[in-house]
C-alpha positions in Angstrom: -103.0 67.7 60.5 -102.2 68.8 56.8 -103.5 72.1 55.0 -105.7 69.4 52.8 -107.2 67.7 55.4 -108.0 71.0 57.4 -109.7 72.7 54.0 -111.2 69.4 54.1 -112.9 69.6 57.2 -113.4 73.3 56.8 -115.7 72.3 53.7 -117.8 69.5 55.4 -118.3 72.2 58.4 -120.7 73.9 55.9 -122.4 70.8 55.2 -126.2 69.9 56.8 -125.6 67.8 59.8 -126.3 64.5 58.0 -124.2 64.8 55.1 -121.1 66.4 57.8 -122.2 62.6 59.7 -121.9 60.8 56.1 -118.1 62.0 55.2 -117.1 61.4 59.2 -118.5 57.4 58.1 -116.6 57.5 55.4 -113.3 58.8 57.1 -113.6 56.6 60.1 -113.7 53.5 57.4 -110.5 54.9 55.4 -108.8 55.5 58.9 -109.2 51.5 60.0 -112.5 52.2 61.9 -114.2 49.5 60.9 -116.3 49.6 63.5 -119.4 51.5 62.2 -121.4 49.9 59.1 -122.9 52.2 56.8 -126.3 51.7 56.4 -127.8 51.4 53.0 -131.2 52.3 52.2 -133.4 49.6 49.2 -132.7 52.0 46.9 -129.3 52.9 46.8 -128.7 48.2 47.3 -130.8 48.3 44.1 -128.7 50.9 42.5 -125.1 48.7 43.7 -126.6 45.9 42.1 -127.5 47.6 39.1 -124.1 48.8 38.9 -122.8 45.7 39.6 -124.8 43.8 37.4 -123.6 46.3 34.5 -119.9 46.0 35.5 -120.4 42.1 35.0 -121.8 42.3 31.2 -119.0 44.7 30.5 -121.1 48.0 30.3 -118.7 51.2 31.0 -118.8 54.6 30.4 -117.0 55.0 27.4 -114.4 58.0 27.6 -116.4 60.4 25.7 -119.2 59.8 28.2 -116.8 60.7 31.1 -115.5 63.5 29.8 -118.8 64.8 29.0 -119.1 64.4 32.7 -116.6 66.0 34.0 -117.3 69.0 31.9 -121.1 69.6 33.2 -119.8 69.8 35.8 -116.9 72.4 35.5 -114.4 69.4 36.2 
């Protein structure tokens, strides 16, 4: 295992239960596990297909708007 992936897991150890259960999902699918579906809940479909929906009409983030976000965020 590399250094990353060990700080990795050493972050998601401090993570509630559901959220340490989320990231293993997530790393079973990027590891060729495709085994497990995630299961959505209506609101976060709706919010894809919102997303989606803007992606189609062209709406983006412009890079101001990004970098605004990465900077509330200490990014």
């Amino acid at each position: 295992m590399t250094k990353l992936l060990d700080q990795a897991f050493d972050a998601a150890r401090a993570l509630p239960p559901a959220e340490q259960d989320d990231i293993a999902r997530v790393l079973l699918r990027l590891a060729g596990d495709g085994g497990q579906e995630v299961a959505l809940s209506p609101e976060e479909r709706a919010a894809i297909d919102r997303s989606k929906a803007a992606a189609a009409r062209g709406a983006f983030a412009t890079d101001a708007q990004v970098a605004n976000l990465w900077k509330k965020h200490g990014l």
